[in-house]
N, C-alpha and C positions, 0 to 999 in steps of 0.2 A: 620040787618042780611039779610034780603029781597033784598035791593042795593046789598050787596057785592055779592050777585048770578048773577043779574042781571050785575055786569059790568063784573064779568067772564063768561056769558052767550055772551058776547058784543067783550069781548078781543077772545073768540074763534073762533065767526062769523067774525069776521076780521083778525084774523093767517087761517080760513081754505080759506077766500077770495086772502087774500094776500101772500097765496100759487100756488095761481090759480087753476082754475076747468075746461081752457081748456087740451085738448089732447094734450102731446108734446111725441116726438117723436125724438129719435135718429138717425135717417137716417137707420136704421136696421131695423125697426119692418114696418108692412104692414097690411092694414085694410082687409085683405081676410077674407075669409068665412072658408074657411079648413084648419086645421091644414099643417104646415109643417112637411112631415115624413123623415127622413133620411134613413131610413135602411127598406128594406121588404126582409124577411127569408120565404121559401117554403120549405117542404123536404116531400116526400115520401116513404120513406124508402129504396130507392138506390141512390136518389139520394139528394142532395142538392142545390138548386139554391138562391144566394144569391144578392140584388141588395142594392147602397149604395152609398150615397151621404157623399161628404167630408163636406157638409157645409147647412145650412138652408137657409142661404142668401148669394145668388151671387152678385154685381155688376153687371152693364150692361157692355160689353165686355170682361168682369173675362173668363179666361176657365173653365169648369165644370170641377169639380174633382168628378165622375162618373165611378163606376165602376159593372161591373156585374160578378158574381164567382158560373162557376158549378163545383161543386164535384161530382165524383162518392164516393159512399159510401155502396155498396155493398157486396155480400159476396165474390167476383171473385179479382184476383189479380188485373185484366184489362179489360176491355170489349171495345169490336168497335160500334161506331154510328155512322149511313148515316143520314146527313143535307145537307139542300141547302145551300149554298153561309155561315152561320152558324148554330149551335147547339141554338145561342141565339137571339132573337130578341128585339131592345129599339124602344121602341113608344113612339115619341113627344107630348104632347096634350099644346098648351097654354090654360090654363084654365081661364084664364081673356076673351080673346078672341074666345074661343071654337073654333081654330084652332087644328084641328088635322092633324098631319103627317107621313102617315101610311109605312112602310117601303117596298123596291124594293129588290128583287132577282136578285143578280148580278152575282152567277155563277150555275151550274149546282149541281149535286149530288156530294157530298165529303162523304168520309170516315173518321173520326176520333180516335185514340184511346186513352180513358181514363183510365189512372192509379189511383188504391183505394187512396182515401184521400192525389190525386193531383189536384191542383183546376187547371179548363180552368177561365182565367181571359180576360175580356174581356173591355176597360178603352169607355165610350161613346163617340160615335161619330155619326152628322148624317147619318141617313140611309135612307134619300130620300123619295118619293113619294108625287109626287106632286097634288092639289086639282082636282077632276073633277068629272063632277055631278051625284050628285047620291051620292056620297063619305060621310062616317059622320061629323057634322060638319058645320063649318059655312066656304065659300068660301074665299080664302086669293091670295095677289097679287104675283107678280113675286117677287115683291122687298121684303116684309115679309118671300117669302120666301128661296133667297137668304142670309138675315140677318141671320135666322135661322141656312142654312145648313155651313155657315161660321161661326157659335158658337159664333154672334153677337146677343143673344137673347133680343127682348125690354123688357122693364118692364112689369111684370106681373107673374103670379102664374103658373108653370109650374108641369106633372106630367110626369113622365117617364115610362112605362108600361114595365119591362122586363116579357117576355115571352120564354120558353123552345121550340123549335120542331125540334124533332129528334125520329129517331127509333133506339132501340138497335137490333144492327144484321145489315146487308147488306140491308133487303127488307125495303125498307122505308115506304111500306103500313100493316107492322104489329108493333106491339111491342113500338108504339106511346108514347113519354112522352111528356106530354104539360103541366110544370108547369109557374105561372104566380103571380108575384110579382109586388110593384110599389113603387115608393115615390114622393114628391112631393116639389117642392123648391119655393123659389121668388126670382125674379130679379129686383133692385133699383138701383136708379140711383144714 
């Protein structure tokens, strides 16, 4: 009785060996530290801002499928907001690398106006800002980040920070909404 345990003790050790007990890996998954998140939801009560990745894992050169969505959802039919250049702003961070790329103001004051439960959709694209000291972050080259702003991102773990700023009304230094959302993907090769 003693044997027959012992050689099922024997046949086990050699099915969980002969399974193997290294790490495999489907060309999908990635050894990071942080979760990958797809979707971050913010809402305040008028408004909504929505940020959302199509996918957890990109390929290297894939386009993002990235998009960012403000609702108004207030009590008003319509309401006008003054932003710069937009109402949204996407912050690059490679988090493998701790390259952050923080984004550029390209036009002056705009007006906007939003209708109740019409979303402004906004699809990711970069938005510039190049390293210089002082900046957060660890410093990156020309060619990094060129790769970048041409939606060639290298392998690594990437977050995308959407951020709200705008003011409801005309004066842009009152009536401030600054909601702030993110997710976070990986790029493989």
């Amino acid at each position: 009785m003693k044997s027959k345990w012992i050689i099922t003790l024997v046949v086990l050790v050699f099915m969980l060996f002969g399974c193997g007990t290294g790490e495999q890996t489907n060309g999908n998954s990635s050894n990071y530290d942080i979760e990958n998140v797809t979707e971050g939801i913010i809402e305040d009560g008028q408004f909504s801002f929505k940020l959302t990745s199509e996918k957890a894992v990109y390929q290297v050169g894939e386009p993002l499928q990235i998009q960012a969505v403000l609702t108004y959802i207030g009590d008003q039919a319509s309401i006008t907001i003054s932003h710069a250049a937009s109402p949204i702003w996407l912050l690059t961070t490679n988090l493998t690398e701790d390259y952050q790329f923080q984004a550029a103001m390209n036009e002056p004051l705009i007006f906007t106006e939003l209708k109740k439960d019409v979303p402004l959709i906004e699809e990711y694209q970069f938005s510039g800002g190049t390293y210089y000291d002082g900046a957060p972050g660890k410093p990156y080259s020309d060619e990094v980040f060129m790769q970048i702003a041409e939606g060639k991102f290298p392998p690594g773990q990437y977050e995308i920070k959407g951020r709200t700023d705008f003011a409801v009304g005309e004066d842009i230094s009152v009536n401030t909404v600054n909601l702030e959302t993110s997710i976070i993907f990986t790029v493989i090769e």
